[in-house]
KEKEZA-33586 format. One line per 2 residues: number of its first residue (from 1); their letters; for each residue z, x, y of N, C-alpha, C. Coordinates in steps of 0.001 Angstrom, whole numbers. Example, Ala and Ser with C-alpha at 12.3 -4.5 7.8 and 13.67 -1.06 7.14 Angstrom:
BEGIN
1 = AS = 7800:13190:-5690:7800:12300:-4500:7800:13200:-3300  7080:12850:-2250:7140:13670:-1060:7870:12900:30
//
This chain:
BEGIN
1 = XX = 12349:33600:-8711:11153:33858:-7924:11498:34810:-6790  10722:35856:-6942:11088:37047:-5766:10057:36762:-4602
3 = XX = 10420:37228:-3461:9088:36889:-2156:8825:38351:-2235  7213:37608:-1925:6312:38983:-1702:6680:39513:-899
5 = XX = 6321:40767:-807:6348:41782:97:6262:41951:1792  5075:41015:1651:4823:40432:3121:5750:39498:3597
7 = XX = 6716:38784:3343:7620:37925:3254:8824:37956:3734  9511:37960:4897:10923:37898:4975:11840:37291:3897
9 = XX = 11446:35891:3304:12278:35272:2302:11194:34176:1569  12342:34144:812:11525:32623:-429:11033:31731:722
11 = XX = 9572:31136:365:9468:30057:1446:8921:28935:16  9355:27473:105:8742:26317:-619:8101:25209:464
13 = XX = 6707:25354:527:5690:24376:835:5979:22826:592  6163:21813:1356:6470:20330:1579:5117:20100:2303
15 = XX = 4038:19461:1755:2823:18599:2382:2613:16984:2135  3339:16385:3308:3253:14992:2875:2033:14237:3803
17 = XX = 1477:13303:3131:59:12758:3120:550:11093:3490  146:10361:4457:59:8989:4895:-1714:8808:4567
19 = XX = -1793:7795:4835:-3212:6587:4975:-4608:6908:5818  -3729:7972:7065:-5184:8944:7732:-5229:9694:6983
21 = XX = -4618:10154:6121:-5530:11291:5264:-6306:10842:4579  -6219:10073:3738:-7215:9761:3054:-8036:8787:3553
23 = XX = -8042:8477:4847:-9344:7862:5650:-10507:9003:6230  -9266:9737:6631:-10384:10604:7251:-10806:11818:6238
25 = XX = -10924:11689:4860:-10667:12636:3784:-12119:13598:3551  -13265:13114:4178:-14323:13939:3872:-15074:13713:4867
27 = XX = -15022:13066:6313:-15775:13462:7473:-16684:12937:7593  -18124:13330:7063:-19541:12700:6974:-19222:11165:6321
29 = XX = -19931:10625:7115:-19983:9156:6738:-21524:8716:6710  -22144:7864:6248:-23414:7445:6042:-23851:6148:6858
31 = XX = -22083:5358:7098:-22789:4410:7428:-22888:3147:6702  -22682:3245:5592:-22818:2534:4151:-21459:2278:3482
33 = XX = -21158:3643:2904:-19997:3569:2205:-18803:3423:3415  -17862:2875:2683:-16114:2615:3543:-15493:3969:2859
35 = XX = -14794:4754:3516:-13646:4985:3678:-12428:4576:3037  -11203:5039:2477:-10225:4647:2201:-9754:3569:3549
37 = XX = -9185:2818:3340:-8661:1737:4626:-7396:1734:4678  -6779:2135:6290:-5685:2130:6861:-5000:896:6688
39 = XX = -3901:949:6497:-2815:-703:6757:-3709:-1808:7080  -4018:-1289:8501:-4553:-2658:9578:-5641:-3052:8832
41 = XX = -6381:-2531:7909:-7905:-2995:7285:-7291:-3015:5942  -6254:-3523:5600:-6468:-3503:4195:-6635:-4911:3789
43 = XX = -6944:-6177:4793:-7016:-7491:4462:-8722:-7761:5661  -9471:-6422:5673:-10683:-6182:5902:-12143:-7342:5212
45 = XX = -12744:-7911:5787:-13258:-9127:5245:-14175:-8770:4314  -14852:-6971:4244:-15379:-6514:3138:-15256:-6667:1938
47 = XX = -13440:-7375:1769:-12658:-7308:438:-12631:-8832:-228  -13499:-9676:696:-13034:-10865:504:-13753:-11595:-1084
49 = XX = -14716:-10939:-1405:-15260:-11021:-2952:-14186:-10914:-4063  -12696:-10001:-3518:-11798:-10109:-5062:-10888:-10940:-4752
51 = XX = -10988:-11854:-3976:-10145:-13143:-3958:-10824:-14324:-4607  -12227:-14055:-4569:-13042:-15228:-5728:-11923:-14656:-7109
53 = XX = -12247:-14053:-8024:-10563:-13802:-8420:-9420:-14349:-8428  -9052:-13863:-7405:-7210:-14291:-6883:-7118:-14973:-5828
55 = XX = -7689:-16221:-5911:-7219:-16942:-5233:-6149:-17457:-4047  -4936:-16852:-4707:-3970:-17202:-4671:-3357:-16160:-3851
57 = XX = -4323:-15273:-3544:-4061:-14167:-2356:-4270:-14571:-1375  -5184:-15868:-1076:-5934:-16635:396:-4627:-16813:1183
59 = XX = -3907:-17265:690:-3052:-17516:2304:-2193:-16579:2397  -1900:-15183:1635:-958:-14445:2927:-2240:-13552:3292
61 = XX = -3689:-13142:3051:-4491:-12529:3522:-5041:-13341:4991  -4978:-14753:4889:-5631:-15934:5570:-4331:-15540:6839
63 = XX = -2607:-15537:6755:-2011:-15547:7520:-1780:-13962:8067  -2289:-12978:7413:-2120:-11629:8065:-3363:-11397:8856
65 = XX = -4320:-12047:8836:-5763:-12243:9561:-5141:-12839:11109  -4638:-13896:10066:-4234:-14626:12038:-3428:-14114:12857
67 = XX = -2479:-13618:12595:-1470:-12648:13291:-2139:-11358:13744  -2835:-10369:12967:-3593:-9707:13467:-4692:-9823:14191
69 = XX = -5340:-11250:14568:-6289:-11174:15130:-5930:-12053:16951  -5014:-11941:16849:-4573:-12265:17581:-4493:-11890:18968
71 = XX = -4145:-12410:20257:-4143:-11429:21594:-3549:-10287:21784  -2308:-10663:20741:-1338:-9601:20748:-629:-9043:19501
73 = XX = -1236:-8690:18429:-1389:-8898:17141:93:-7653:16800  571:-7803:15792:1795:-6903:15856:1155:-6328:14801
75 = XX = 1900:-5034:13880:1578:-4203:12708:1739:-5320:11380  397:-4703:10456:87:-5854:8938:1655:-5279:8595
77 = XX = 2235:-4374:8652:3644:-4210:7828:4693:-5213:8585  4564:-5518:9593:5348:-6518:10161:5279:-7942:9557
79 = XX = 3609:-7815:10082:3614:-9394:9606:3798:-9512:7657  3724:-8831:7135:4094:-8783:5426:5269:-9087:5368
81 = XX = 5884:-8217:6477:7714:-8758:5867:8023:-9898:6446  7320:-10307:7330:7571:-12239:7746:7439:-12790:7181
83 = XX = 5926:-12632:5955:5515:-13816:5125:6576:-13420:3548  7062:-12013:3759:7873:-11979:2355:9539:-12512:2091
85 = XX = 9799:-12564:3654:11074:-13212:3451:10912:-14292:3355  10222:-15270:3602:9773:-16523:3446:10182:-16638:1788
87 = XX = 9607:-15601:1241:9125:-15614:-207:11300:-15323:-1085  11895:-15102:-636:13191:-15613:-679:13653:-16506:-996
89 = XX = 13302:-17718:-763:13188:-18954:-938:12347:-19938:-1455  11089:-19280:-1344:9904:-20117:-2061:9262:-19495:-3448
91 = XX = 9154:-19849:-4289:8592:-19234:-5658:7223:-19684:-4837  6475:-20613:-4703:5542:-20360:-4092:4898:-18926:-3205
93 = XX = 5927:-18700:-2369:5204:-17428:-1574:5576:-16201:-2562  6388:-16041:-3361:7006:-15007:-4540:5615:-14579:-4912
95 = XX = 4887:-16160:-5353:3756:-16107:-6528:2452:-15628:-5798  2340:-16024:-4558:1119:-15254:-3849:963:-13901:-3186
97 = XX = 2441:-13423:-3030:2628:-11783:-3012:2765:-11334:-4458  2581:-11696:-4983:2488:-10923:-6648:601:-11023:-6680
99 = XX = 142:-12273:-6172:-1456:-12065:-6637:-2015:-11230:-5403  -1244:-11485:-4527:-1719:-10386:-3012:-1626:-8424:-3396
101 = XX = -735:-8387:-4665:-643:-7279:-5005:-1529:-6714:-5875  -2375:-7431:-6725:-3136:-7690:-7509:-4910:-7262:-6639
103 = XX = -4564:-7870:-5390:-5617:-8115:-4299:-5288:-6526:-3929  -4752:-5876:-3412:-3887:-4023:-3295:-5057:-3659:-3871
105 = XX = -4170:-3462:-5246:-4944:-2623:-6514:-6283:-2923:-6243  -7110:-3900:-6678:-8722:-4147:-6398:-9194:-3536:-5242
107 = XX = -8346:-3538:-4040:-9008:-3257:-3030:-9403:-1193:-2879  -8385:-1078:-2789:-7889:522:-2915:-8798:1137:-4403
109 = XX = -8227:471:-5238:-8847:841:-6834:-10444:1241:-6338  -11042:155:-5943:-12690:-304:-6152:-13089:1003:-5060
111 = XX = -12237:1111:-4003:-13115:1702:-2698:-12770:3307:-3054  -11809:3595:-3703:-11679:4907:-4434:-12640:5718:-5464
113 = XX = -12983:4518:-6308:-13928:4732:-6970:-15279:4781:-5920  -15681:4454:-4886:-16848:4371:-4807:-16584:5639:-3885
115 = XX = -15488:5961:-3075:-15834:7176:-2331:-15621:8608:-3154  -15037:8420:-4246:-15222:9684:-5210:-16498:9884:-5366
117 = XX = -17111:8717:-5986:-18668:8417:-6346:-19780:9123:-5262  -19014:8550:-3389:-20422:8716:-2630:-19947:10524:-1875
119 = XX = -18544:11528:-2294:-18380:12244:-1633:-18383:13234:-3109  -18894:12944:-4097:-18835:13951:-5881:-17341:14513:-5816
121 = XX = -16774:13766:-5452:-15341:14587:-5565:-14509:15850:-4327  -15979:15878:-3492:-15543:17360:-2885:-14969:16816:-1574
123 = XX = -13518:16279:-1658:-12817:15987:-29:-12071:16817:280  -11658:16577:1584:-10754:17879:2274:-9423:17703:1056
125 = XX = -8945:16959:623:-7722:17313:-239:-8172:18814:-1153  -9362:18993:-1650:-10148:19601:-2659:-9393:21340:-1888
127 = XX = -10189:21232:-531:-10452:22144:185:-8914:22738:610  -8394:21806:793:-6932:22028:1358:-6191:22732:263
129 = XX = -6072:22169:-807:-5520:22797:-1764:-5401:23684:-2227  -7106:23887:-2442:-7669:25179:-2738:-7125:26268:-2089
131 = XX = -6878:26299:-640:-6773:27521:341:-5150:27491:-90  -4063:26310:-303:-2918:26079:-403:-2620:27204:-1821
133 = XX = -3216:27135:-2961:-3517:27366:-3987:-3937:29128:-3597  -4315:29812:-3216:-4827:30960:-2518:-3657:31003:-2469
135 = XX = -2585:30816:-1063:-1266:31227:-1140:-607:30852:-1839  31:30490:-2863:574:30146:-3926:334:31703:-4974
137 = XX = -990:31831:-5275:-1411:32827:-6013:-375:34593:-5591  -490:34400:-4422:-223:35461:-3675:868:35350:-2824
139 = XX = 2020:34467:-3022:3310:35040:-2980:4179:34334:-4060  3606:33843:-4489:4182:32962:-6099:5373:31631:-5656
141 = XX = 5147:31143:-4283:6102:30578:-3868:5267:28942:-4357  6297:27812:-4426:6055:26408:-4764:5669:25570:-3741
143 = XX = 4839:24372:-4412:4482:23512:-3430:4543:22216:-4234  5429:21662:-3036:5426:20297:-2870:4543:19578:-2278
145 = XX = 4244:18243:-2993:2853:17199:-2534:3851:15929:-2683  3968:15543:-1572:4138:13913:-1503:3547:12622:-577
147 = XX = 3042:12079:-1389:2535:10930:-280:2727:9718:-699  2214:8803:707:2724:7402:440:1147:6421:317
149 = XX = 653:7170:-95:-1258:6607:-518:-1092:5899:-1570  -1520:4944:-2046:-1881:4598:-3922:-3127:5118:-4486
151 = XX = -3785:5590:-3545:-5332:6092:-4270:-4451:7237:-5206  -5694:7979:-5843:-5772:9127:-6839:-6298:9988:-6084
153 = XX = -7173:10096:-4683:-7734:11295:-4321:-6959:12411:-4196  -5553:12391:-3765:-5158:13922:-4193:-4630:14047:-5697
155 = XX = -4516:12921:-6641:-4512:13746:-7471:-5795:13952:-8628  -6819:13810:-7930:-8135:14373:-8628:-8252:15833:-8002
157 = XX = -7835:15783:-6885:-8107:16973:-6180:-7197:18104:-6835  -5984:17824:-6908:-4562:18389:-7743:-5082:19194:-8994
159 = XX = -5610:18322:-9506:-6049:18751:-11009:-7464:19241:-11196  -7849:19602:-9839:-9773:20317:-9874:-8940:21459:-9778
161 = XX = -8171:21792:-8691:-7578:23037:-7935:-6579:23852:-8741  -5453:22859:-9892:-4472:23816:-10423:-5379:23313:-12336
163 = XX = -5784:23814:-12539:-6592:24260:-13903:-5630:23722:-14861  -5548:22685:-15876:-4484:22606:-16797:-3164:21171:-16148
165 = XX = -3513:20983:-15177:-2955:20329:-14949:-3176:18871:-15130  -2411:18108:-15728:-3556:16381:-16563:-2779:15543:-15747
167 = XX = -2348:15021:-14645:-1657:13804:-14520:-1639:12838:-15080  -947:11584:-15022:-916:10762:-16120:-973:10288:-17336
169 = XX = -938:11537:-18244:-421:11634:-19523:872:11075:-19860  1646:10840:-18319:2987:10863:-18854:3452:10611:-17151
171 = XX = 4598:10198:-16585:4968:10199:-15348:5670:11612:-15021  6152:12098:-16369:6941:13576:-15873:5896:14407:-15736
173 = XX = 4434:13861:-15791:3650:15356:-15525:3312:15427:-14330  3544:14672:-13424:3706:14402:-12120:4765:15942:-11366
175 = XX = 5562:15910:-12022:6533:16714:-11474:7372:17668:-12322  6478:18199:-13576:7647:18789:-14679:7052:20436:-13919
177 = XX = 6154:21023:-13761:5634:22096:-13110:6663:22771:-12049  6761:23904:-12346:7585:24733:-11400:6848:25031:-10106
179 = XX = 5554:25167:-10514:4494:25497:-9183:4316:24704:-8451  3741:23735:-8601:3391:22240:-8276:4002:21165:-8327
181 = XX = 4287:20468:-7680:4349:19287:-8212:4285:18122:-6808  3822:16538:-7662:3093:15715:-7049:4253:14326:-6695
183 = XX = 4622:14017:-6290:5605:13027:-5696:4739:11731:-5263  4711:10575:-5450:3517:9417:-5496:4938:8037:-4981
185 = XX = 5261:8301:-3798:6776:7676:-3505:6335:6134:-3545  5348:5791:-3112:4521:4166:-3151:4348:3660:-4403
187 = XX = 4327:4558:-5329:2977:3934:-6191:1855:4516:-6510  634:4102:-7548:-223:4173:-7448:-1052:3421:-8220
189 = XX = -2691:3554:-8060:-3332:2693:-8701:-3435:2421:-10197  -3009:4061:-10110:-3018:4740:-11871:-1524:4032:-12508
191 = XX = -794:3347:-11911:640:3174:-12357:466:1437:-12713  1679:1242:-13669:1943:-382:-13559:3247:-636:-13915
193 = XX = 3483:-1618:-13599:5114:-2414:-14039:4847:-3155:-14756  5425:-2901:-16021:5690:-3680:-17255:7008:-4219:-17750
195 = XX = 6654:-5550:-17751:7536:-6675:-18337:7380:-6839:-19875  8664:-6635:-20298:8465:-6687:-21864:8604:-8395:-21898
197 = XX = 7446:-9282:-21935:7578:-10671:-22185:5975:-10887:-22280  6185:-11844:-23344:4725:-12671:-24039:3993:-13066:-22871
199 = XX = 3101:-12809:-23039:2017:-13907:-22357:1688:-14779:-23305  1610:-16068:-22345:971:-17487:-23249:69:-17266:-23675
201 = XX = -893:-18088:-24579:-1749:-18071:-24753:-3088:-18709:-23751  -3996:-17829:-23791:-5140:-19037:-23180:-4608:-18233:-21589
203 = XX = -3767:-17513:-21404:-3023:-17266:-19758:-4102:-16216:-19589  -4482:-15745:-18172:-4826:-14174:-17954:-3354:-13337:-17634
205 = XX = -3766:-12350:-17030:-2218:-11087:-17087:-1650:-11566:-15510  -3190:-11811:-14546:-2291:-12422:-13455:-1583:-13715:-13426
207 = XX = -1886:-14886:-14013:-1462:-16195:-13864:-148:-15675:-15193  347:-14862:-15650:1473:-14624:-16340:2526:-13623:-15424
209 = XX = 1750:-12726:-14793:2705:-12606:-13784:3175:-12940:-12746  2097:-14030:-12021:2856:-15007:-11050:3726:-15555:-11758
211 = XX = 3554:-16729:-12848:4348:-17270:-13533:5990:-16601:-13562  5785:-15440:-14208:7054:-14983:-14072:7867:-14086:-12804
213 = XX = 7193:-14281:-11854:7886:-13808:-10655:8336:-15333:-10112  8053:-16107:-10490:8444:-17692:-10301:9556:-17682:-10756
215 = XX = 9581:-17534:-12035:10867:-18098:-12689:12125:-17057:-12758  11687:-15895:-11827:12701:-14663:-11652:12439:-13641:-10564
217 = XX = 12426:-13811:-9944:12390:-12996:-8473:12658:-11441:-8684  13549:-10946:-9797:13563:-9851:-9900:13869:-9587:-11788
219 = XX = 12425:-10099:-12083:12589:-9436:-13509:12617:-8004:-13822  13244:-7956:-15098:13625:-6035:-15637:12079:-5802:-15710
221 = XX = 11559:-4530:-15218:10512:-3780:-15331:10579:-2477:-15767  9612:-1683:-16396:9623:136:-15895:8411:310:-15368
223 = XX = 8091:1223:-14799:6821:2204:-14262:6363:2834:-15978  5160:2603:-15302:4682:3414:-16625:3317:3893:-16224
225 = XX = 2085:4787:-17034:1407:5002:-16419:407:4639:-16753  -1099:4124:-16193:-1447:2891:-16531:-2157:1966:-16141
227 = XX = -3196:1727:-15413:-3507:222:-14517:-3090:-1043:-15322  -2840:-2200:-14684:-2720:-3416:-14988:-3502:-3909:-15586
229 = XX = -5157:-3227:-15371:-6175:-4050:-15889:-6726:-3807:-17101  -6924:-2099:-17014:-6657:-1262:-18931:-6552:-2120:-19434
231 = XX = -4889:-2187:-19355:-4524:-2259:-20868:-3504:-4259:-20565  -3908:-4849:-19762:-3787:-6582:-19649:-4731:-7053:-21141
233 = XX = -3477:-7646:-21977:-4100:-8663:-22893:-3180:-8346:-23909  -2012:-7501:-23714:-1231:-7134:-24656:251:-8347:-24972
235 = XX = 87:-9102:-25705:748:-9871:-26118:2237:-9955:-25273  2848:-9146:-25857:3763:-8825:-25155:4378:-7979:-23543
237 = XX = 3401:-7867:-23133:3676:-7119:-21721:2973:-7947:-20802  3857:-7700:-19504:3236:-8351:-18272:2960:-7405:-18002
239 = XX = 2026:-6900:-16954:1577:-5379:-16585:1012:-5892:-14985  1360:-5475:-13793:1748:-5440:-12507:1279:-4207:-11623
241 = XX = 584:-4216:-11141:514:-3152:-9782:1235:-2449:-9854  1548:-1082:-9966:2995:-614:-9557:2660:202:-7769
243 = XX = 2805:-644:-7161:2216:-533:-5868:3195:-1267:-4879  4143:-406:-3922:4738:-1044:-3026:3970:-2021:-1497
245 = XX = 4332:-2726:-1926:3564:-3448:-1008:4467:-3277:615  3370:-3039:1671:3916:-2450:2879:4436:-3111:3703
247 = XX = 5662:-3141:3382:6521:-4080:4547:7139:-2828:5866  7049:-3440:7107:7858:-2757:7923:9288:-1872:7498
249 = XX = 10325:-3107:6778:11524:-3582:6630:11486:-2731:5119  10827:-2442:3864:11174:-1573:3159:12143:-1275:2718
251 = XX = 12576:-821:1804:13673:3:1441:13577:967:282  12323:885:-176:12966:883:-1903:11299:1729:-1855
253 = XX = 11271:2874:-3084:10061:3199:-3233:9762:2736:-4604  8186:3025:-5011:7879:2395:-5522:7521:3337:-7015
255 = XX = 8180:4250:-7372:8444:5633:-8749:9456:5785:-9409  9115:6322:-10440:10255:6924:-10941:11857:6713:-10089
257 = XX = 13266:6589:-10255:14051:7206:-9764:14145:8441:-9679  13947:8852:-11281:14267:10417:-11125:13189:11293:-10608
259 = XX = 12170:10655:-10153:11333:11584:-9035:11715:11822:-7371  12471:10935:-7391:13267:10807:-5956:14177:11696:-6438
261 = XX = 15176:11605:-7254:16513:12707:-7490:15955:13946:-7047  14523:14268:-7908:14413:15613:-7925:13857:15559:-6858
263 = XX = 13037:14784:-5928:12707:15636:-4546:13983:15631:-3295  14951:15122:-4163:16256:14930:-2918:16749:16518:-3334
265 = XX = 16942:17263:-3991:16889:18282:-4746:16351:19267:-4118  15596:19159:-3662:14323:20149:-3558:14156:20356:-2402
267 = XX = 14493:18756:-1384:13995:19341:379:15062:20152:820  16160:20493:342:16857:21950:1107:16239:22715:1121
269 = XX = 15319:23166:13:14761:24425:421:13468:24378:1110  13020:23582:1181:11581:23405:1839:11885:24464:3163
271 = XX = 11096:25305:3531:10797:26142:4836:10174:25669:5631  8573:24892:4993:7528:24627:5747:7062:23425:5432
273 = XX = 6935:22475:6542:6168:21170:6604:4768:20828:7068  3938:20334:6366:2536:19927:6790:2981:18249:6524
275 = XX = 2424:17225:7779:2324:16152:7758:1075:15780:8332  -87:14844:7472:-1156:14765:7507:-1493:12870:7768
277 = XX = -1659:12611:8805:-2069:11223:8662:-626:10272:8359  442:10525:8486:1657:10128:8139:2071:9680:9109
279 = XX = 2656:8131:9269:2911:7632:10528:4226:7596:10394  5322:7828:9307:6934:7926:9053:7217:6769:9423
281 = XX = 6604:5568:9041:6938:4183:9385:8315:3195:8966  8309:4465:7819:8954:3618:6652:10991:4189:6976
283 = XX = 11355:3695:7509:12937:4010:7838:13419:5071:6248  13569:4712:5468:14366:5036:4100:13910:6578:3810
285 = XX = 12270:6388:3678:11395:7577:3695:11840:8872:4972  12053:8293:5727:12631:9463:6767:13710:9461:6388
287 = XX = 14644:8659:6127:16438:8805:5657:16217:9979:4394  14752:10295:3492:15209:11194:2335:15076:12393:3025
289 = XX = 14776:12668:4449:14339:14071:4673:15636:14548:5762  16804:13391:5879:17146:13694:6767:18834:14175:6326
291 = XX = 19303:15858:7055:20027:16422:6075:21322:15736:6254  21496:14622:7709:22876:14061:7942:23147:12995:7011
293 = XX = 22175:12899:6037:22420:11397:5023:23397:12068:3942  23913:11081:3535:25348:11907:2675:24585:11379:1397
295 = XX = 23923:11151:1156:23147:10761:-524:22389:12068:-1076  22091:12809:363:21418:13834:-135:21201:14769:786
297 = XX = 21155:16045:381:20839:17808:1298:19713:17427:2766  18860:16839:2038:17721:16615:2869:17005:17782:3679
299 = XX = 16013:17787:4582:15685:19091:4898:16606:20034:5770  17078:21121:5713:18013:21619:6263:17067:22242:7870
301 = XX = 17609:22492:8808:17087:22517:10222:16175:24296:10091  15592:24169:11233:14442:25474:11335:13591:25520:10294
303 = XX = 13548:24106:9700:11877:24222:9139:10811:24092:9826  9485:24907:9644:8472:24865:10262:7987:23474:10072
305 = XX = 7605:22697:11282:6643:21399:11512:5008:21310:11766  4220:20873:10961:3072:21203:11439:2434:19331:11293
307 = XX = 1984:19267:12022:1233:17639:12457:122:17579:12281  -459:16616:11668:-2387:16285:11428:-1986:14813:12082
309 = XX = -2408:14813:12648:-2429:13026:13321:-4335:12388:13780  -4578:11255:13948:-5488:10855:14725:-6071:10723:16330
311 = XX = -4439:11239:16996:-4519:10766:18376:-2862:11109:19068  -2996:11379:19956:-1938:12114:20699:-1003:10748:20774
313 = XX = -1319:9480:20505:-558:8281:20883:274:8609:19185  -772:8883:18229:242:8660:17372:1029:9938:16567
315 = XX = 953:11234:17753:1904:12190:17657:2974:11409:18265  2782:10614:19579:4135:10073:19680:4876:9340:19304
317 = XX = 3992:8775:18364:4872:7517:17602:5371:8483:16351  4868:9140:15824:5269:9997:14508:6649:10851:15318
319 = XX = 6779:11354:16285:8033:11785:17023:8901:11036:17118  8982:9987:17596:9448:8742:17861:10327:8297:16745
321 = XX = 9538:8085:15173:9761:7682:14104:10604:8993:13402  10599:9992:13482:10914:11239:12795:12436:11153:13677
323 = XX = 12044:11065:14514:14116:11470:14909:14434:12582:15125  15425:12622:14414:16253:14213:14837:15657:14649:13146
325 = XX = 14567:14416:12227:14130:15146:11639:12618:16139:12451  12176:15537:12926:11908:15970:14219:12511:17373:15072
327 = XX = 13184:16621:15632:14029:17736:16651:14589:18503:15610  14798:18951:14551:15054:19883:13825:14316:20975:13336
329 = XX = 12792:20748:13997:11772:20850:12909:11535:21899:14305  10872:23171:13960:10475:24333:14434:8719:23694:14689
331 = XX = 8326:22909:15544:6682:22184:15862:6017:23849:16011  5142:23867:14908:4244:24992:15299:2411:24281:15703
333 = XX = 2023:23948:14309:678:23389:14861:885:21778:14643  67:21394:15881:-230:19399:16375:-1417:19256:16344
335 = XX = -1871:19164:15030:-3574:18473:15446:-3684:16998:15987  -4555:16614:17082:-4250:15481:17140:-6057:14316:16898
337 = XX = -6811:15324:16159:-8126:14809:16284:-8381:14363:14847  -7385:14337:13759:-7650:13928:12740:-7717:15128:11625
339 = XX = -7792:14572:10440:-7480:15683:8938:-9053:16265:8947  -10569:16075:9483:-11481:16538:9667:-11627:17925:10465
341 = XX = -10484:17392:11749:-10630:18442:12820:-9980:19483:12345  -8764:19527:11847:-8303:20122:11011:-8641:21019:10096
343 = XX = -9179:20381:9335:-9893:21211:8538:-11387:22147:9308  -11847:21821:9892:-13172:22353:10638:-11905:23411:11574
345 = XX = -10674:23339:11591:-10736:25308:11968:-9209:25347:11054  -9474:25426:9813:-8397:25935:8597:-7926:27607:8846
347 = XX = -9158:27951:8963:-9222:29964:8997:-7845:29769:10062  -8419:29149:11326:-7159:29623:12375:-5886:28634:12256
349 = XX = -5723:27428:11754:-4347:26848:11474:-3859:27061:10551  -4351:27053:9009:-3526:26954:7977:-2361:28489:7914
351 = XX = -3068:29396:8485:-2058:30578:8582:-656:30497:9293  -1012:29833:10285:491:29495:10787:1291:28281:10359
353 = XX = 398:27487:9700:1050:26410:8376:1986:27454:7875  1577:27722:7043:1780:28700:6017:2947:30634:6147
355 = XX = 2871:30775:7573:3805:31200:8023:5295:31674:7697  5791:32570:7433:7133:32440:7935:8151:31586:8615
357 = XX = 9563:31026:8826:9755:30200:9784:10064:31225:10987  10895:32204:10532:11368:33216:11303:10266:34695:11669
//
């Protein structure tokens, strides 16, 4: 790949996406419809109809209510990893974070579908891309997409914007593209973990996968691509969320390995960073970008930084959390009014996104 003309050098595009993006993903609100829901609302009492369901989700939703509602309520990723180490020891709590995951998918799944439904598809991911896609055309340079969302909205958007492109045919179509490609480090709704083991008879797919997170805390799985609910009833498969559930404490993502190899691969060359709604909460997730980790290159220093945040409090916490990936990072544009505001003046930011570093 040669750089255009206009170009000092090769530049490769890195746009990673957190939970404000896709809250704040299309602006106009009615009033009616919800929004994708941040962490703190994802045990939101709107949701409480798919626990008639899953039952068995009531008490860590019942105990992340109380902690959060509290005088002094700490982060739902905090309180998750309190009630999951518990789950260490208890097949009991094992079995209600497996149906609490179950409770994920429904929640995210259902409200995805309805804001595709109440926005026809056309969200700022659409828009963003599109203009992303514009430069792409016209210096032939690559772009990286990674986020830590489980929805599909960027990759409906992915596949309006690059023509030919099918996700989920396959997990390598995620990332086999030289131009593109989509990194899904959480999970997603479209994904599941499958257990090659019978279901009983007379069982549903959830009361077979509690069951067997009971009797094995860490049964063999793969990712595959897929919802749980499709294709649940297949004799032989347990089929699971493939959805990391958000603990503070973390470690582990929730894809492919070899989609991690190849983006450990890849952030040396990254030039330019867009971070959209991304709170870098997750320790490990900053350890892949960071070039002093000896597992991997990670981003090498004088890359351009560009910030979409909600609020100047949580530019500082995203500073805070970033580190010396951070202080490495060449800060050109800080939105701090959200992925709306953002977008309402693209003409004058995305150019210096998009920029040169030098």
């Amino acid at each position: 790949m040669g750089a255009n003309a206009n170009y000092a050098e090769d530049q490769v595009l890195l746009v990673i996406f957190g939970a404000g993006a896709s809250y704040d993903s299309f602006g106009l609100r009615d009033g009616i419809h919800q929004p994708l829901p941040l962490a703190k609302d994802l045990v939101d009492r709107r949701f409480d109809e798919i626990t008639q369901e899953l039952p068995a989700s009531r008490p860590v939703i019942d105990r992340l209510r109380e902690r959060m509602e509290a005088g002094k309520p700490s982060s739902l990723e905090v309180e998750l990893a309190n009630f999951a180490r518990s789950g260490n020891q208890s097949v009991v709590r094992r079995q209600q974070l497996m149906a609490f995951r179950y409770y994920l998918h429904r929640a995210i799944d259902g409200t995805t579908r309805d804001w595709l439904s109440y926005t026809g598809g056309f969200t700022h991911y659409v828009r963003l891309l599109n203009r992303i896609y514009d430069w792409h055309l016209d210096t032939g340079f690559p772009v990286l997409l990674a986020t830590f969302n489980y929805d599909v909205l960027l990759d409906r958007a992915a596949e309006d914007v690059v023509t030919g492109w099918k996700l989920g045919r396959s997990l390598n179509s995620y990332v086999e593209r030289d131009d593109f490609r989509l990194f899904k480090l959480h999970g997603s709704t479209d994904w599941s973990r499958v257990a090659r083991q019978a279901i009983p008879a007379n069982t549903s797919v959830v009361d077979a996968a509690m069951q067997m997170i009971g009797n094995d805390a860490s049964p063999v799985t793969t990712i595959e691509p897929g919802t749980p609910f499709v294709l649940a009833g297949l004799d032989t498969q347990i089929r699971f969320p493939a959805m990391a559930i958000p603990l503070r404490d973390k470690t582990d993502f929730e894809c492919p390995p070899d989609h991690v190899t190849l983006l450990r691969t890849l952030l040396s060359k990254v030039t330019n960073v867009l971070i959209v709604g991304w709170r870098a909460a997750e320790p490990h997730a900053v350890g892949l970008l960071d070039c002093d980790n000896e597992s991997q290159a990670g981003l090498f220093p004088s890359y351009v930084l560009n910030v979409v945040t909600g609020s100047e409090k949580d530019v500082h916490e995203l500073e805070e959390n970033l580190g010396i990936v951070w202080r490495r990072g060449r800060v050109r544009v800080v939105e701090t009014q959200g992925f709306s505001a953002f977008m309402a003046r693209l003409d004058e930011l995305l150019p210096q996104v998009l920029a040169p570093r030098f």
